[in-house]
DSSP file (Angstrom, degrees, kcal/mol; ACC not computed):
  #  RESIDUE AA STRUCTURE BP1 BP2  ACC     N-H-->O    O-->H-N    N-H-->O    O-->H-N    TCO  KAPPA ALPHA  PHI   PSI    X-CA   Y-CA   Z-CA
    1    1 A X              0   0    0      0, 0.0    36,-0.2     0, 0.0     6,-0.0   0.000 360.0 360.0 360.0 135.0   -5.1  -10.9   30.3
    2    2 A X        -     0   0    0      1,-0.1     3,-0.1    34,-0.1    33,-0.0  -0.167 360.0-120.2 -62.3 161.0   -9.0   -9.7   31.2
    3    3 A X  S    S+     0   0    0      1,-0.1    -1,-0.1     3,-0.0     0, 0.0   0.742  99.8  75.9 -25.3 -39.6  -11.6  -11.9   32.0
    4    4 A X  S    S+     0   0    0      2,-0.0     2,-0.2     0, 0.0    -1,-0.1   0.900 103.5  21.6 -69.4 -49.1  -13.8  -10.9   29.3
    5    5 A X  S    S-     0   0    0     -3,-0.1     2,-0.2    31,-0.0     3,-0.1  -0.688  76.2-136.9-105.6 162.6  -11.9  -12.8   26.1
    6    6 A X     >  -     0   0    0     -2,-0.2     4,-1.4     1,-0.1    -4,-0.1  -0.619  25.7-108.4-101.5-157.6   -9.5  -15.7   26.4
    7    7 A X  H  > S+     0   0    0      2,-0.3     4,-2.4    -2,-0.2    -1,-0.1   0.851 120.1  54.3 -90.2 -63.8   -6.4  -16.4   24.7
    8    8 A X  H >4 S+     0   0    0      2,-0.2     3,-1.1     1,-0.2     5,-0.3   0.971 111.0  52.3 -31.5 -80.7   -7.9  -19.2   22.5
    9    9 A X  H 3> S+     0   0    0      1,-0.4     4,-1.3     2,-0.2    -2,-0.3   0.833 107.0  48.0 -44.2 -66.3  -10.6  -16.4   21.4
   10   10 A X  H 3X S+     0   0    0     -4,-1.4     4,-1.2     2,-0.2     5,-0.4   0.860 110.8  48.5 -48.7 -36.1   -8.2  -13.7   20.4
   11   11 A X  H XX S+     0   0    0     -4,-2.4     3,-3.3    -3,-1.1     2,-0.8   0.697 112.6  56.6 -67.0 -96.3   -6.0  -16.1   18.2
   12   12 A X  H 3> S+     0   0    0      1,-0.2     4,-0.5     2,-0.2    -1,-0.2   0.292 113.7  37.1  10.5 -55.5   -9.6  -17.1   16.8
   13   13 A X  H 3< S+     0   0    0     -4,-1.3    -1,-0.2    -2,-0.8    -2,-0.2   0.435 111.8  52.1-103.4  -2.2  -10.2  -13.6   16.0
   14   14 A X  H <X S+     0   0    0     -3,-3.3     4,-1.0    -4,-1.2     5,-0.4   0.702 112.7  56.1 -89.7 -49.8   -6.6  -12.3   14.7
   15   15 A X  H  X S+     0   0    0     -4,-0.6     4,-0.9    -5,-0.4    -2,-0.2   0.800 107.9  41.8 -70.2 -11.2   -6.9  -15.5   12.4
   16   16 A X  H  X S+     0   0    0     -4,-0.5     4,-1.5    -5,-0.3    -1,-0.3   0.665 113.3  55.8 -99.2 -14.0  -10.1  -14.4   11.1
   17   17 A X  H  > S+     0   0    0      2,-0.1     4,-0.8     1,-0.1     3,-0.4   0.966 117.9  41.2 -49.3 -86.0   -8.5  -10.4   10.8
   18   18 A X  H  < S+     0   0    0     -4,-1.0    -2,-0.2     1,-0.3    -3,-0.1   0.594 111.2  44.9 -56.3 -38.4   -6.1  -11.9    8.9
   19   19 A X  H  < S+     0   0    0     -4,-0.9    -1,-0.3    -5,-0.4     3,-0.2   0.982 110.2  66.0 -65.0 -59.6   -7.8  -14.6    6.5
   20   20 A X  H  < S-     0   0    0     -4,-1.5    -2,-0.2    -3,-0.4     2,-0.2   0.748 125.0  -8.0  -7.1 -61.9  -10.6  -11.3    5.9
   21   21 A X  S  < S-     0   0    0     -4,-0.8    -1,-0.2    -5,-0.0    -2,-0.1  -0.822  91.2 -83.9-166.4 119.1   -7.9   -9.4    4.2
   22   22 A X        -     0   0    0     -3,-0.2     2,-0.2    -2,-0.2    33,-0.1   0.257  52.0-168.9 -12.3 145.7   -4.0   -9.7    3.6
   23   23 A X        -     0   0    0     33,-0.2    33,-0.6    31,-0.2     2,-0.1  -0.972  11.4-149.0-154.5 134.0   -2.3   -8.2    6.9
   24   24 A X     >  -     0   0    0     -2,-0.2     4,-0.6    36,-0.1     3,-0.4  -0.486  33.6 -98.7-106.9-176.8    1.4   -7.3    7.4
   25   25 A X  H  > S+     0   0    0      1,-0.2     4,-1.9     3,-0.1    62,-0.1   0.822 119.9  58.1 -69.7  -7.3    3.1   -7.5   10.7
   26   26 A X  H  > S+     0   0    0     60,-0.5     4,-1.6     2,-0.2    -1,-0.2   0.878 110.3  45.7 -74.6 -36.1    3.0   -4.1   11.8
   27   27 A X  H  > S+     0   0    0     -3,-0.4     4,-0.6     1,-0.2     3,-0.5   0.949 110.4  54.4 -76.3 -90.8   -1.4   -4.1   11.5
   28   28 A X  H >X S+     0   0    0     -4,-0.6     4,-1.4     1,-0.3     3,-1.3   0.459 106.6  52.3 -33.5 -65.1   -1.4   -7.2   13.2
   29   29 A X  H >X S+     0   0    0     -4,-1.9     3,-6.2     1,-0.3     4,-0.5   0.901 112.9  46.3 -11.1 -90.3    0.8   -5.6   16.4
   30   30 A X  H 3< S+     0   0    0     -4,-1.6     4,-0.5    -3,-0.5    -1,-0.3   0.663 104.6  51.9 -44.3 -37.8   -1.4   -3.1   16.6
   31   31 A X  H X< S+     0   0    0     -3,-1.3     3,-1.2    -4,-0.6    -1,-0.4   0.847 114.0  56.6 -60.6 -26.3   -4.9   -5.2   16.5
   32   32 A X  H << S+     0   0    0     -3,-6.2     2,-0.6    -4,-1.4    -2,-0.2   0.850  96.3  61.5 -62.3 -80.5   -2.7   -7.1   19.6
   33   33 A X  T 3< S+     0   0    0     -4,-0.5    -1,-0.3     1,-0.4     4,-0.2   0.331  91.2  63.7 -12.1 -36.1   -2.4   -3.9   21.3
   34   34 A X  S <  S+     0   0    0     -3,-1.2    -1,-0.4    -2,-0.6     2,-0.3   0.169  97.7  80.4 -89.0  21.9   -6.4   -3.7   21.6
   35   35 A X  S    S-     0   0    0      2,-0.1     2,-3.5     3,-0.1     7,-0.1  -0.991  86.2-130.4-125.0 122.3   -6.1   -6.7   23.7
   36   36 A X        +     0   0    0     -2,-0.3     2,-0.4    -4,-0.1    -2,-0.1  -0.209  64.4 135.1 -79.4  77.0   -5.1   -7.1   27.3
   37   37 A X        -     0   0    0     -2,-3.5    -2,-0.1    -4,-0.2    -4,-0.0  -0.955  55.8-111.6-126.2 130.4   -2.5   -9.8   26.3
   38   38 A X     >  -     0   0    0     -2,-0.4     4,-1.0     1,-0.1    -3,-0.1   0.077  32.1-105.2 -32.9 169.2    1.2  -10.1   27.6
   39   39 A X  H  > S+     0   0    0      2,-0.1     4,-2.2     3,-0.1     5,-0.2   0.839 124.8  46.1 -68.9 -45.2    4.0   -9.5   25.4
   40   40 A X  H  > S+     0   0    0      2,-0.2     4,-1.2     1,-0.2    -1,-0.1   0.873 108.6  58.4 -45.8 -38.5    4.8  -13.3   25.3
   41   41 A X  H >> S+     0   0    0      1,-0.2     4,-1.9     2,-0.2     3,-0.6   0.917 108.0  40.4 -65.6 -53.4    1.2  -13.7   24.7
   42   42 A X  H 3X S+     0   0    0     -4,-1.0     4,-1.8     2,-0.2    -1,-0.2   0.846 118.2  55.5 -49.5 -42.0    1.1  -11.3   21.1
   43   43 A X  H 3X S+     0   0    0     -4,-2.2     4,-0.9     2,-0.2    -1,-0.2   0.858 104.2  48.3 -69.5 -39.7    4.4  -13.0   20.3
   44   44 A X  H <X S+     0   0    0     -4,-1.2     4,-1.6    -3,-0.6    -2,-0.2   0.974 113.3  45.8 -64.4 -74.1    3.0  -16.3   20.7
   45   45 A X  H >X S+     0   0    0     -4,-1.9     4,-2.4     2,-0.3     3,-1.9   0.914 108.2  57.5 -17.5 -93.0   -0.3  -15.5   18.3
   46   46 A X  H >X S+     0   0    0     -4,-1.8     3,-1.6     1,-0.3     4,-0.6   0.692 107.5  48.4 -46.5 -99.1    1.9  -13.9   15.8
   47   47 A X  H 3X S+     0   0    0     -4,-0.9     4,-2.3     1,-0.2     3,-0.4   0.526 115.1  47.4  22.1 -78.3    3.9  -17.4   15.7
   48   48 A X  H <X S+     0   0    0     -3,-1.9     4,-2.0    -4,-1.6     6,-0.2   0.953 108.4  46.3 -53.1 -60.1    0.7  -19.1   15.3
   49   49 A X  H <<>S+     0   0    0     -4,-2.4     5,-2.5    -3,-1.6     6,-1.5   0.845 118.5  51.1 -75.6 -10.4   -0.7  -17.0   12.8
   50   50 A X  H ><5S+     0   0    0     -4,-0.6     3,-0.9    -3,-0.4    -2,-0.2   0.916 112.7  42.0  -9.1 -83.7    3.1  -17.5   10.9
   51   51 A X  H 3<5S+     0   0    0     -4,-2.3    -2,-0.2     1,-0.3    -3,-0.2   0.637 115.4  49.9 -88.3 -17.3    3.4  -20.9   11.0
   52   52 A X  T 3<5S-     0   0    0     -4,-2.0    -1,-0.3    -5,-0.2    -2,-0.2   0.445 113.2-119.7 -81.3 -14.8   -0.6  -21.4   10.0
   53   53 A X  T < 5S+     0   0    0     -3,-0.9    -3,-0.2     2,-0.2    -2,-0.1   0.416  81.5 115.4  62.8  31.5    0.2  -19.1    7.2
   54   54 A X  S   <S+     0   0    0     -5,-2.5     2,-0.4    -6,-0.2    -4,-0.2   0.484  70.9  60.7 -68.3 -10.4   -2.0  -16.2    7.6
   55   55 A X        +     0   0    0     -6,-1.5    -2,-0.2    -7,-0.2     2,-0.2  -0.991  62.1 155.3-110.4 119.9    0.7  -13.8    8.2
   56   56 A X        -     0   0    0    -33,-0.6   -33,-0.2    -2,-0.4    -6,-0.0  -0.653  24.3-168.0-166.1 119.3    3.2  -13.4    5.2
   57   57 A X  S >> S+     0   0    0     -2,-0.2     4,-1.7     2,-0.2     3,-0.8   0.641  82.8  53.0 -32.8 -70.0    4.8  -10.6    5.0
   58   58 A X  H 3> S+     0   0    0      1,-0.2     4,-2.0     2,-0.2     5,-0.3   0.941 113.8  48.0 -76.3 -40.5    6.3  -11.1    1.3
   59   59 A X  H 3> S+     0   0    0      1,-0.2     4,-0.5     2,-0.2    -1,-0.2   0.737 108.9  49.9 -94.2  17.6    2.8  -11.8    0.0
   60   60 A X  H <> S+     0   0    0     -3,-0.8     4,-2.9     2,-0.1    -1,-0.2   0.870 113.6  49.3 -83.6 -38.7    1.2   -8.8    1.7
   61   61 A X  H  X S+     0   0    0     -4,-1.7     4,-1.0     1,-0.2     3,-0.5   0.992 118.9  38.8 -49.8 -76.1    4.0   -6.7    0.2
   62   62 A X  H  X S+     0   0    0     -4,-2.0     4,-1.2     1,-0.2    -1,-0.2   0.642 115.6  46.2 -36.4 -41.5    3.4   -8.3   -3.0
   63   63 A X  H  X S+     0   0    0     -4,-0.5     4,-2.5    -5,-0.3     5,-0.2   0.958 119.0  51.8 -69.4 -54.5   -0.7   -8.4   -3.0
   64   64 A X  H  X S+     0   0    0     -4,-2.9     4,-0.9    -3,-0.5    -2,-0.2   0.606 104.0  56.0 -21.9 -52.7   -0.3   -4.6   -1.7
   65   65 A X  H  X S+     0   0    0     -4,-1.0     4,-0.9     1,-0.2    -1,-0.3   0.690 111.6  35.0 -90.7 -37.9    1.7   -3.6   -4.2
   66   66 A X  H  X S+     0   0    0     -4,-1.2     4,-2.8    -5,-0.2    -2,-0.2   0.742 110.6  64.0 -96.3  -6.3   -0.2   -4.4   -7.1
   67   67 A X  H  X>S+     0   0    0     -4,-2.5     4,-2.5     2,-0.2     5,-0.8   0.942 107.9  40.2 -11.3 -88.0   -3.5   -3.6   -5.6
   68   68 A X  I  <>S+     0   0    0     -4,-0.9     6,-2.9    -5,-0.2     4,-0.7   0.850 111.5  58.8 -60.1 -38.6   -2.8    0.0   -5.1
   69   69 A X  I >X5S+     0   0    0     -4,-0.9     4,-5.0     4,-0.3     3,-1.2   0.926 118.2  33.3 -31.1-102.2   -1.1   -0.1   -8.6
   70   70 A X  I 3<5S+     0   0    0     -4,-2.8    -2,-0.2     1,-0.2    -3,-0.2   0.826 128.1  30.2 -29.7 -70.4   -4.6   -1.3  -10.0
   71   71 A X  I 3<5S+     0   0    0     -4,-2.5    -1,-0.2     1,-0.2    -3,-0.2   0.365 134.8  26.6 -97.8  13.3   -7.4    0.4   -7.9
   72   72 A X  I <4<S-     0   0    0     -3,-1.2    -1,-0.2    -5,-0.8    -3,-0.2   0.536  86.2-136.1 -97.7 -27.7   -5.4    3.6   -7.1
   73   73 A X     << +     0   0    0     -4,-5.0     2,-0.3    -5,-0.7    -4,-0.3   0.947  38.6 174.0  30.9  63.7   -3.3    3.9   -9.5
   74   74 A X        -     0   0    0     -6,-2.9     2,-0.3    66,-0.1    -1,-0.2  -0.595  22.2-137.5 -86.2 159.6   -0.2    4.8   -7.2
   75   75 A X    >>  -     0   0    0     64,-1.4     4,-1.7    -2,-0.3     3,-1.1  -0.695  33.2 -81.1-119.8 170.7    2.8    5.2   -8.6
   76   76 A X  H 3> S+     0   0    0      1,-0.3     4,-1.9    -2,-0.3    65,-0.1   0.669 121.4  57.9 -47.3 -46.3    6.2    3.9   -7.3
   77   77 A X  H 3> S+     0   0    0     63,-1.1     4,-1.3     2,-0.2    -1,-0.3   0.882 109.4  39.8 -47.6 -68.4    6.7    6.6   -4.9
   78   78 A X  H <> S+     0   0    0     -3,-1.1     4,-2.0     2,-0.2     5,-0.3   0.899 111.0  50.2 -66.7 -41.6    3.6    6.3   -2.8
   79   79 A X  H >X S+     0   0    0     -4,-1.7     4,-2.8     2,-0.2     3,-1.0   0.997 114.5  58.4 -74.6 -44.7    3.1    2.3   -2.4
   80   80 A X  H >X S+     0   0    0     -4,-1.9     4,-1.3     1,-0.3     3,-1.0   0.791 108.1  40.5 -11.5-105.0    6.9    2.9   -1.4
   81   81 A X  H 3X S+     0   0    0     -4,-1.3     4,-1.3     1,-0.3    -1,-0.3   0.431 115.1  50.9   1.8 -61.7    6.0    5.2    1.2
   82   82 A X  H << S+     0   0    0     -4,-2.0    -1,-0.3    -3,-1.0     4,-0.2   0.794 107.9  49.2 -60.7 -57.0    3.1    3.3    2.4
   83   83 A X  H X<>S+     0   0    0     -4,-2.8     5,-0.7    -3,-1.0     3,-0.7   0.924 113.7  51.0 -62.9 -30.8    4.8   -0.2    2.8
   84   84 A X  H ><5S+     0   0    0     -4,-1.3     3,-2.2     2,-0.2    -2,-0.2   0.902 109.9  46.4 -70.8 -41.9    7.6    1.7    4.8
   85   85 A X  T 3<5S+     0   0    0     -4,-1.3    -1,-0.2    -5,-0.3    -2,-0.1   0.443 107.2  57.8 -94.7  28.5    5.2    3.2    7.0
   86   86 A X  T < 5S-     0   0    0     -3,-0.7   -60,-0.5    -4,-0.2    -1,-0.2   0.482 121.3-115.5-101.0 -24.3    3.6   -0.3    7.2
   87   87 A X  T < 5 +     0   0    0     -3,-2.2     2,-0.4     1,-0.3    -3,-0.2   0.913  58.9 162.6  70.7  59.1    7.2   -1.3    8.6
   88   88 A X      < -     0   0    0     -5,-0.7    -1,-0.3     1,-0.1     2,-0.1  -0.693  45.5-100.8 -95.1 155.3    7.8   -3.4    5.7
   89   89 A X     >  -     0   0    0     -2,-0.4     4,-2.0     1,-0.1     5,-0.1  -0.445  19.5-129.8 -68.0 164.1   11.6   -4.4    5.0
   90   90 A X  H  >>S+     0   0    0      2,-0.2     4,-4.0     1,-0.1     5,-0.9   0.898 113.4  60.3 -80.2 -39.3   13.1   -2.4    2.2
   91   91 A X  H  >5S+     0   0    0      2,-0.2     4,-1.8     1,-0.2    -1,-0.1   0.995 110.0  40.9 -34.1 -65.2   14.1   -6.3    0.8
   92   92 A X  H  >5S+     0   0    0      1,-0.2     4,-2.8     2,-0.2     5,-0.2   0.970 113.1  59.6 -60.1 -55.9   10.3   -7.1    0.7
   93   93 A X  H  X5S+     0   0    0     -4,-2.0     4,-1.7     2,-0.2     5,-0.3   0.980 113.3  34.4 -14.5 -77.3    9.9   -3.3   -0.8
   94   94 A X  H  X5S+     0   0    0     -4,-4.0     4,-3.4     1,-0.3     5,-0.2   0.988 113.1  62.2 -67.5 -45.6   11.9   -4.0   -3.7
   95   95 A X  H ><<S+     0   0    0     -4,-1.8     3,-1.0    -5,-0.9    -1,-0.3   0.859 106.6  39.5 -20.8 -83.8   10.9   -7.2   -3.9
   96   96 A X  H >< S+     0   0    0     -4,-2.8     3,-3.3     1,-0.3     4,-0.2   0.874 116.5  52.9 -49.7 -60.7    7.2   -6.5   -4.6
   97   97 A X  H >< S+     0   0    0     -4,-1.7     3,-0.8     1,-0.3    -1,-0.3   0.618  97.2  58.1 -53.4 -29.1    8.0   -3.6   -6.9
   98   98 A X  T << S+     0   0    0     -4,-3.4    -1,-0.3    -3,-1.0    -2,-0.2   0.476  95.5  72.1 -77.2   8.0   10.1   -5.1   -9.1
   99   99 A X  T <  S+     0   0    0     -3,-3.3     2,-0.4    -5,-0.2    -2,-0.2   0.433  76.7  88.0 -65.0 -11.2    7.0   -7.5   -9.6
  100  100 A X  S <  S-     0   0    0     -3,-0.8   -34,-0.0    -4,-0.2     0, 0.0  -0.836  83.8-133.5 -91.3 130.9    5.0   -4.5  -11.5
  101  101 A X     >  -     0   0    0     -2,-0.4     4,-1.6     1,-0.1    -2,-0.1  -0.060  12.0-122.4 -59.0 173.7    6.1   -5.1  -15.3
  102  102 A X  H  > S+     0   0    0      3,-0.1     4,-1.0     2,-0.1    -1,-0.1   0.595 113.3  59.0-116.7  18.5    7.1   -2.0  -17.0
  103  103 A X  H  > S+     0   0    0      2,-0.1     4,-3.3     3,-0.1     5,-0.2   0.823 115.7  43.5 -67.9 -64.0    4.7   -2.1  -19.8
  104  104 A X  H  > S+     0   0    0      3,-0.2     4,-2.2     2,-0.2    -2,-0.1   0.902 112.9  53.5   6.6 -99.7    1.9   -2.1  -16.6
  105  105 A X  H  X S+     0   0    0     -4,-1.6     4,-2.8     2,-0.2    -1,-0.2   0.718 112.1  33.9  -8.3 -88.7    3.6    0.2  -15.1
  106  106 A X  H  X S+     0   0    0     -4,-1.0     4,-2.4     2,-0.2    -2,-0.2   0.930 114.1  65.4 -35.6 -72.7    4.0    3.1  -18.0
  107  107 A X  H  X S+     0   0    0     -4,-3.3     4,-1.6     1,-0.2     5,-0.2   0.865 106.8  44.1 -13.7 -76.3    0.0    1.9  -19.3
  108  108 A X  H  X>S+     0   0    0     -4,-2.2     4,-3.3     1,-0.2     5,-0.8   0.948 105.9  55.1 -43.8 -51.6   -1.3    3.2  -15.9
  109  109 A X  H  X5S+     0   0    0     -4,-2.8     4,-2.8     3,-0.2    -1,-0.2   0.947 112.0  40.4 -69.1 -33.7    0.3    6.1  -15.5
  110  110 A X  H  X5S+     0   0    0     -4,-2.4     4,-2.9    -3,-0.2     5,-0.4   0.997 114.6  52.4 -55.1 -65.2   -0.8    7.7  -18.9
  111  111 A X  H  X5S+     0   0    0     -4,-1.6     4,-2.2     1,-0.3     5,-0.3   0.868 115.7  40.1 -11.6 -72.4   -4.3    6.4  -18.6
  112  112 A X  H  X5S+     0   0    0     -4,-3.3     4,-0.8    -5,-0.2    -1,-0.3   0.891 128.9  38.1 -61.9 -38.9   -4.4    8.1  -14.9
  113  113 A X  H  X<S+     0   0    0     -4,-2.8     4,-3.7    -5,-0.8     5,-0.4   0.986 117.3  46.7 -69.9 -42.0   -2.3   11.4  -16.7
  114  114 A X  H  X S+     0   0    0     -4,-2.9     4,-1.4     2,-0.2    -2,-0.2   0.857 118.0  40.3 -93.8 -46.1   -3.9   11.3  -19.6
  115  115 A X  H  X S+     0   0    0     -4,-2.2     4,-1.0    -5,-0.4    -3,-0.1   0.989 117.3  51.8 -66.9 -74.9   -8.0   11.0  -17.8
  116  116 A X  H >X S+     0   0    0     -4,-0.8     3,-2.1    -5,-0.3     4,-1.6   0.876 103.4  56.6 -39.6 -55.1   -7.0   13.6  -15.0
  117  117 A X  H 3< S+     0   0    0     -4,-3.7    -1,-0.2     1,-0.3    -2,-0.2   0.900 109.5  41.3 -73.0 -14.5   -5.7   16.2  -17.4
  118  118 A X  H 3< S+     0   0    0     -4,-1.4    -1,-0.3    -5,-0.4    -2,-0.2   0.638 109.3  68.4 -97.1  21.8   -9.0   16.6  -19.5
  119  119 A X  H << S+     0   0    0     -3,-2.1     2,-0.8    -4,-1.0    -2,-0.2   0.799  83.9  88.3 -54.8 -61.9  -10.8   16.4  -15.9
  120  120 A X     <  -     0   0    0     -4,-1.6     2,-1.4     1,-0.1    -1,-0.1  -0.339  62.0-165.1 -91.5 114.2   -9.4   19.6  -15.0
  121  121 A X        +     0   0    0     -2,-0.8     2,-0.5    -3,-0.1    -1,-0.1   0.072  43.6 131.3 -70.2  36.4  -11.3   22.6  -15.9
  122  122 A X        -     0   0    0     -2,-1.4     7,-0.0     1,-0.2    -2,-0.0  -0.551  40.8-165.4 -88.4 131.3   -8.5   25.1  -15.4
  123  123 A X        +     0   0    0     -2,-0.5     2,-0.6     1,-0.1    -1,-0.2   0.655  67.3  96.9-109.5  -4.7   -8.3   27.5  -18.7
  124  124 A X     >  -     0   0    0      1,-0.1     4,-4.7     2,-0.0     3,-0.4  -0.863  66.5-154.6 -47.3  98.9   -4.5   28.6  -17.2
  125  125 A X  H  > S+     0   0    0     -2,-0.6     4,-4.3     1,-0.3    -1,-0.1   0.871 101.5  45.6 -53.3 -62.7   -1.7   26.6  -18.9
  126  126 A X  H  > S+     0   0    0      1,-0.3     4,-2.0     2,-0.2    -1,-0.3   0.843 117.9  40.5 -43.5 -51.8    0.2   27.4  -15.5
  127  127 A X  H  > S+     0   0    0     -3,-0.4     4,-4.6     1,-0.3    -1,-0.3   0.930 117.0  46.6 -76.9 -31.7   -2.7   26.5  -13.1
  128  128 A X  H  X S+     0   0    0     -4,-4.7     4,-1.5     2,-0.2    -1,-0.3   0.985 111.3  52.9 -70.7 -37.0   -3.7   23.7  -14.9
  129  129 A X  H >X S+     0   0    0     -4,-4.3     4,-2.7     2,-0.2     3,-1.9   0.928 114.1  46.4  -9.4 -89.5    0.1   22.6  -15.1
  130  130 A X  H 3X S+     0   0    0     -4,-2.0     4,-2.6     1,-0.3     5,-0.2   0.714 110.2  51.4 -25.8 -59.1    0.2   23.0  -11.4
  131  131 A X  H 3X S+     0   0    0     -4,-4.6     4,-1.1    -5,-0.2    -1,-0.3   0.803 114.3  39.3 -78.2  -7.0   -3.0   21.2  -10.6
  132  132 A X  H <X S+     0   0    0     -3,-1.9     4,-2.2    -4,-1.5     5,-0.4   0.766 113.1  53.0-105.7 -23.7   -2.3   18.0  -12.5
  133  133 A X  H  X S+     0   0    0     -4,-2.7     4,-4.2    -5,-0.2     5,-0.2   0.976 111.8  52.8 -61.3 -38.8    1.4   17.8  -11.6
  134  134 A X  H  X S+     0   0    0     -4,-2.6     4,-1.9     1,-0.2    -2,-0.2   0.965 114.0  41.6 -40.8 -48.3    0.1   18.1   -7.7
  135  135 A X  H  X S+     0   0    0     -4,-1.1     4,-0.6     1,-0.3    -1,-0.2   0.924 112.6  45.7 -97.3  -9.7   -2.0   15.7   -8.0
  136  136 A X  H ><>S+     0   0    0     -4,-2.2     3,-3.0     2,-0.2     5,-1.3   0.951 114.1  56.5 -68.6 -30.0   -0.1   13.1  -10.0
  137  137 A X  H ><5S+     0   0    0     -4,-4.2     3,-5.8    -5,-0.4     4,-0.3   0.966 102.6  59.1 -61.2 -58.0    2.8   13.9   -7.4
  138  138 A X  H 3<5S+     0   0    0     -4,-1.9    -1,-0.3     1,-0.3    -2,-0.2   0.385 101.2  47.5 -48.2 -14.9    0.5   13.0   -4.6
  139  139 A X  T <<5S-     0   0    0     -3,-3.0   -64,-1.4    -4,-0.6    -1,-0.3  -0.131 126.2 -88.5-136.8  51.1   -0.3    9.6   -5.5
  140  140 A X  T < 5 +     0   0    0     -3,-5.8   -63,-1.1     1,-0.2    -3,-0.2   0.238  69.1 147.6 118.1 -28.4    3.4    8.5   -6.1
  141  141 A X      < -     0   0    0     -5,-1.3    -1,-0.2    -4,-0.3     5,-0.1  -0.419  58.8-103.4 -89.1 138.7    4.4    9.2   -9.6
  142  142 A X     >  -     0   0    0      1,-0.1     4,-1.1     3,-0.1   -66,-0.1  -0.296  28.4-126.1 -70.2 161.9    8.4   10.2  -10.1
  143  143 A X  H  > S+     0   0    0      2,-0.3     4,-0.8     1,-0.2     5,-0.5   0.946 111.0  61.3 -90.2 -53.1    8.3   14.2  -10.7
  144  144 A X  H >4 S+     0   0    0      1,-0.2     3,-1.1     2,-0.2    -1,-0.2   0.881 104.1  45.9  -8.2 -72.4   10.5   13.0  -14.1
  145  145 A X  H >> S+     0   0    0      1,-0.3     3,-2.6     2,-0.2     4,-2.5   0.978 117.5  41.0 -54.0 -67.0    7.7   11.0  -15.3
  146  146 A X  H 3< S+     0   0    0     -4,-1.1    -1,-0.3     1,-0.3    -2,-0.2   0.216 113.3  51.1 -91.2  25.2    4.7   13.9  -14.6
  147  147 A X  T << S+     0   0    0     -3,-1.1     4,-0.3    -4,-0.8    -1,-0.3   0.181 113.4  43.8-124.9   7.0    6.7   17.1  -15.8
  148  148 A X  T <> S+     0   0    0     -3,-2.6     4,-1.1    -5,-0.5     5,-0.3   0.762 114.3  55.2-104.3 -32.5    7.6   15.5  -19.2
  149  149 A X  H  X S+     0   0    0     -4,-2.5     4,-1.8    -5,-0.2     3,-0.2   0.834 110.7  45.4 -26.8 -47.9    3.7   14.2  -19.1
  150  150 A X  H >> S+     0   0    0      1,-0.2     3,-3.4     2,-0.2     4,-1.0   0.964 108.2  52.4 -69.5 -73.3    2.7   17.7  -18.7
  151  151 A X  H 34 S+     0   0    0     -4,-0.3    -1,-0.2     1,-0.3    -2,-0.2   0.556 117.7  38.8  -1.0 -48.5    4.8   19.1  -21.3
  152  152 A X  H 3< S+     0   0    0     -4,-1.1     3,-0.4    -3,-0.2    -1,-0.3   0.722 113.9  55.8 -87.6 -39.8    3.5   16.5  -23.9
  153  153 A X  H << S+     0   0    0     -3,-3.4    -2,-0.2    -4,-1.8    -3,-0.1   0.866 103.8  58.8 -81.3 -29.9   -0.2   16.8  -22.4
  154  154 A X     <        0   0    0     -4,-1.0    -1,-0.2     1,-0.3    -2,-0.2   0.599 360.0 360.0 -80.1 -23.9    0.0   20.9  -23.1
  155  155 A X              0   0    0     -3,-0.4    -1,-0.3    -5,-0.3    -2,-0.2   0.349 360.0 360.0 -79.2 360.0    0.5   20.8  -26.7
């Protein structure tokens, strides 16, 4: 470990990363990383920030998951995607996601189908098709769901 910071000082400042804003364990790794800290040392910290409760894992999933729901409006498919490449377990995954009702659920996604298609000034059934399945496919929503959407939204 450098001079520059101690040990004391980095926990100090992972506990205030984490308190700031939910953090799962994979972010938290990576903040180690920017720190000239053993591996025991990062192991130790993570421990600490564990047993102190500023790292949890089920309620990052959870908080995450309905977040991105709300002020993205992602759909199942994408916060999926995102917690995996967060290195969440697939337990914690399902977990979190079977927390979204499916009244919620459904609500959003018309809202978000329904907004986007009179957005897009495309006067081609096909192109406009095209551009509103892309983009609902792009933040998540099963291809089921947005090509009976369109269908309904084109008549």
């Amino acid at each position: 470990m450098s001079d520059s910071i101690s040990f004391s000082e980095v926990q100090k400042k992972l506990e205030y990363y984490c308190s700031y804003q939910e953090r799962c364990h994979f972010e938290v790794e990576q903040k180690l990383y920017s720190f000239e800290l053993s591996a025991a040392e990062r192991q130790q910290i993570i421990v600490h920030l564990i047993e102190h409760n500023y790292l949890n894992e089920e309620r990052f999933a959870s908080i995450f998951t309905l977040s991105k729901l709300h002020q993205k409006s992602w759909g199942i498919v994408r916060i999926k995607n995102e917690l995996k490449a967060r290195k969440v377990s697939d337990y914690l995954i399902t977990k979190s996601l079977n927390e979204i009702s499916k009244e919620e659920y459904h609500k959003t996604f018309n809202t978000l189908a329904e907004k986007h298609w009179n957005t897009i000034m495309e006067r081609n059934t096909l192109k406009k098709r095209k551009k509103f399945c892309d983009y609902m496919l792009r933040n998540g929503w099963e291809s089921d769901l947005v090509y009976k959407k369109a269908k309904e939204l084109e008549q």
